[in-house]
N, C-alpha and C positions, 0 to 999 in steps of 0.2 A: 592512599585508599587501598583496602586489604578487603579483597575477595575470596572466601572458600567455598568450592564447590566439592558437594560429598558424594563419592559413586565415581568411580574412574571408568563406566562404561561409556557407550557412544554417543550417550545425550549430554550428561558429565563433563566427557571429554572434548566433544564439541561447542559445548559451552564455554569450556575453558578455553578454547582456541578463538571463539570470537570476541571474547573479553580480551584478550592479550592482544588479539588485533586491531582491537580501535584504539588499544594503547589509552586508557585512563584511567588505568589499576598500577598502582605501583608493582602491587605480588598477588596473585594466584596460587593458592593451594588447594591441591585435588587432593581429596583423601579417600581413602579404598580398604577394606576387609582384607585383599587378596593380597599376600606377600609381591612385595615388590613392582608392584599391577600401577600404581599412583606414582610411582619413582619413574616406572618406565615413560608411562605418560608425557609424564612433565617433562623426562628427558629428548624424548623424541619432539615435542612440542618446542622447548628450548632452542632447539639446534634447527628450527626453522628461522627464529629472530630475525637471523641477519636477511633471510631472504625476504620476510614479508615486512623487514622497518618496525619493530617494536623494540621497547626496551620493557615493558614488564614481564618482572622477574616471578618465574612459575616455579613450585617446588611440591613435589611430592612426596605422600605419609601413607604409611602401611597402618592405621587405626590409632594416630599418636594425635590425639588430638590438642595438646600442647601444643600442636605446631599453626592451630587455628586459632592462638590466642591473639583474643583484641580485633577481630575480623570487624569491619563496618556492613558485609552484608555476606549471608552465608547463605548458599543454594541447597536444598536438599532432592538430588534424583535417586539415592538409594531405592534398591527394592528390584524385585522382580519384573521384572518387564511383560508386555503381552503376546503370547505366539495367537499363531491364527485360532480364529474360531473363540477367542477368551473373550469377556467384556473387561471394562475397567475394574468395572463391582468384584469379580472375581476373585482380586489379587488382594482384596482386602485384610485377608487375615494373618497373612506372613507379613506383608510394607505395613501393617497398623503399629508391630512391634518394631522393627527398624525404625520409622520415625520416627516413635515417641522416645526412641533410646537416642538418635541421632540428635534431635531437636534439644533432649535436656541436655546432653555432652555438650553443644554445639555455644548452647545461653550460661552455662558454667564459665568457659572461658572467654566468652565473651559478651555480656548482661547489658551490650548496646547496641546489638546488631538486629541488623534487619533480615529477616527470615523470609527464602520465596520458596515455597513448596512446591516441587514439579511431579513427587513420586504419585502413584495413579493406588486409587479414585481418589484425583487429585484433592477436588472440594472436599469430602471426606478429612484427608488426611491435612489436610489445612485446618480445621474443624478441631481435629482431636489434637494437632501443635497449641492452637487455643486454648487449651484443656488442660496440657500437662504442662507448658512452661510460661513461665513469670515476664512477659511481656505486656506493651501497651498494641491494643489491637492493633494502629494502623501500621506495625511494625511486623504482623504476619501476613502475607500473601500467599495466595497460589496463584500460580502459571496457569492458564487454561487461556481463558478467552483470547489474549494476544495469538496466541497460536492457531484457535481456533477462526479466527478473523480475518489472520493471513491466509490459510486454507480457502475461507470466502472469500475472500479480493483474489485471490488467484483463479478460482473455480468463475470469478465475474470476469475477469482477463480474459478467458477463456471463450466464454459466454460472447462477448464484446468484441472478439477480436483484436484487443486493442491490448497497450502495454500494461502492466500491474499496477505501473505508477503513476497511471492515470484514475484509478479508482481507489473510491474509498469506502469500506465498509466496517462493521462490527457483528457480532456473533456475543451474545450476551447467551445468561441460564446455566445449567450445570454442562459440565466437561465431559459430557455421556454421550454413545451416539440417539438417543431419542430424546437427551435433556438439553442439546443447545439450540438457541434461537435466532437464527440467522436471520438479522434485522434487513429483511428485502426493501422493505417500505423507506428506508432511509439511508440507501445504499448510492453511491452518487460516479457519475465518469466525469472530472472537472465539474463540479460543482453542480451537473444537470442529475437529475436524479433518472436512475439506470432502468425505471420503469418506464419510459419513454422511451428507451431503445428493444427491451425487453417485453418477452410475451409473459402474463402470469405463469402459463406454463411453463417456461421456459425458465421461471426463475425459479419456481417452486423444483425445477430437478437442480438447480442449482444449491438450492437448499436443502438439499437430499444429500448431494452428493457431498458436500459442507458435512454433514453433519458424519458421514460415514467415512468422512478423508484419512483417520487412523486407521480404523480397520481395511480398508483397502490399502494400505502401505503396508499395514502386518502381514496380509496375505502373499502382496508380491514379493515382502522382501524374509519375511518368516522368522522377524520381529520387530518390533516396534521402530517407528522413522527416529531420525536424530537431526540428519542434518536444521531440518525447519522448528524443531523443541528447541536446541540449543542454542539458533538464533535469535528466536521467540525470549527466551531468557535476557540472553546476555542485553537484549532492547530493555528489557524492564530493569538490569542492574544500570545499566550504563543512564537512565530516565533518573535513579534514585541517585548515583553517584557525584552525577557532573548538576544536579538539581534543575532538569530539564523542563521537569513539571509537565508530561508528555501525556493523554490521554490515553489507556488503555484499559480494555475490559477484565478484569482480573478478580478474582475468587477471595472476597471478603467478608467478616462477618459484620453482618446485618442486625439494625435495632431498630426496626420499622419500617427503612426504606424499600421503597415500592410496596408494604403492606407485607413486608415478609422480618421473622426473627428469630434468632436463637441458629443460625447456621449460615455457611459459608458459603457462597454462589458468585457464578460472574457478572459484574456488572461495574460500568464504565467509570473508573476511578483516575486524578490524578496524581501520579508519580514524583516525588522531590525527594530529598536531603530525609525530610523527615517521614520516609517509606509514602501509606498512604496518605495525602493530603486532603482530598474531596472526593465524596461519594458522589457522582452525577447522575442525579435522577432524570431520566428520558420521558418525554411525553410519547408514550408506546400506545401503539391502536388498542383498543379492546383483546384484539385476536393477540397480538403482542403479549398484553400484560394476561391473559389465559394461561397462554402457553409459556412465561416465565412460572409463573405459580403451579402449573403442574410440574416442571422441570422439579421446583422449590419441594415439590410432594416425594420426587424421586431422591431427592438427594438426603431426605428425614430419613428416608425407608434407610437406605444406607447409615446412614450415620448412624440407625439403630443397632446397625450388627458390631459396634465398637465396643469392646469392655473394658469400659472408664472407671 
């Protein structure tokens, strides 16, 4: 199993370190723009093995993309990141061209790989991979919702007092702060659902605070988080790789379901061998299925400013 993640920054690079550490990647390659940036990487990454028990083999490329030949699943975090005060939408016009030059380099050398799109606005830039390279849809992804969902089960840990891994939630809609929809109504602590420990208000700041969990990481940290992105990934390669078949809310494009089409948004897909597997359509409250359809409004406006 042959992993390449592109972008040897902090999400990139965190990524690659949590794929090497569950050890189910034979090799990992980071590849990187910056002279020597992906060598170092992979070097210093390396020379942990012995300490953390892996044996996959990490290598880094300074934009040699030969070295990505034959990948079974390539990550794309290329791109500018967010400083404080930025939205996602923002970055759109500098990462539109990175991806789309990454994404066809990437299906060049390797015309069977599975593509997870992470670079921001991520729906967006998933959208326009759709666009410029010769894949079958459930074989593009974007990252969002896993991530965003972890952020809600944590911010419910919180809430609950109780550990993360007692709770379970999802975060569907776009990857924005006013486009995701942090499914309260169907949010559960062992199997009770968490409206029974919770006050509506009390969840609705929860679901506030969900929805704003990047930008308040930008601000504290004065730029964009990694360590929970790059988690968030390596979950969705490790789901396609080992064919786990694992439930997660992830940014695909849509031909009807839920009444939406023609763009890429998060919502709760299975993961196997053969990237997407199933679109799983949720029976969502009214207020639910509103506010995915407005999210669906926000992420057209976007996709408009892309020149395809």
């Amino acid at each position: 199993m042959k992993v390449t993640v592109v972008g040897a920054g902090a999400v990139g690079a965190s990524c690659a370190e949590y794929i090497a550490i569950k050890n189910f990647a034979s090799e990992v390659v980071i590849l990187d723009i910056k002279e020597d940036y992906a060598e170092g990487k992979a070097m210093d990454l390396m020379q942990t093995a012995t300490l953390n028990g892996f044996d996959t083999k990490i290598v880094g490329s300074t934009n040699d993309y030969d070295k990505t030949a034959n990948s079974d699943i390539a990550v794309i975090t290329s791109g500018i990141p967010r400083k404080p005060g930025m939205t996602r939408e923002e970055l759109i016009g500098i990462n539109a061209g990175i991806v789309k030059d990454v994404a066809t380099k990437i299906v060049e050398q390797s015309p069977n790989v599975t593509l997870i799109v992470v670079s921001n606005p991520m729906d967006t830039m998933t959208y326009l991979a759709h666009q410029v390279i010769d894949l079958p849809k459930h074989k593009i992804i974007g990252m969002g919702g896993a991530l965003d969902s972890a952020r809600f089960k944590y911010r419910l840990s919180e809430a609950l007092d109780c550990p993360a891994s007692d709770v379970q939630g999802m975060v569907i809609g776009g990857h924005s702060d006013k486009g995701m929809v942090p499914l309260t109504s169907l949010a559960t602590r062992n199997s009770v659902r968490v409206t029974e420990f919770l006050s509506e208000n009390r969840l609705q700041q929860v679901a506030e605070d969900t929805k704003v969990g990047g930008a308040t990481l930008t601000k504290m940290l004065g730029t964009s988080a990694w360590y929970a992105p790059g988690a968030a990934v390596s979950s969705l390669v490790q789901s396609i790789a080992c064919d786990q078949k694992k439930m997660f809310p992830c940014s695909t494009l849509l031909d009807g379901e839920y009444g939406l089409n023609d763009l890429c948004i998060g919502v709760p897909v299975v993961l196997g061998k053969n990237g997407i597997e199933k679109i799983v359509e949720l029976n969502l409250t009214e207020a639910e299925l509103n506010k995915l359809k407005e999210s669906a409004e926000g992420v057209k406006k976007t996709n408009q400013l892309l020149e395809l």
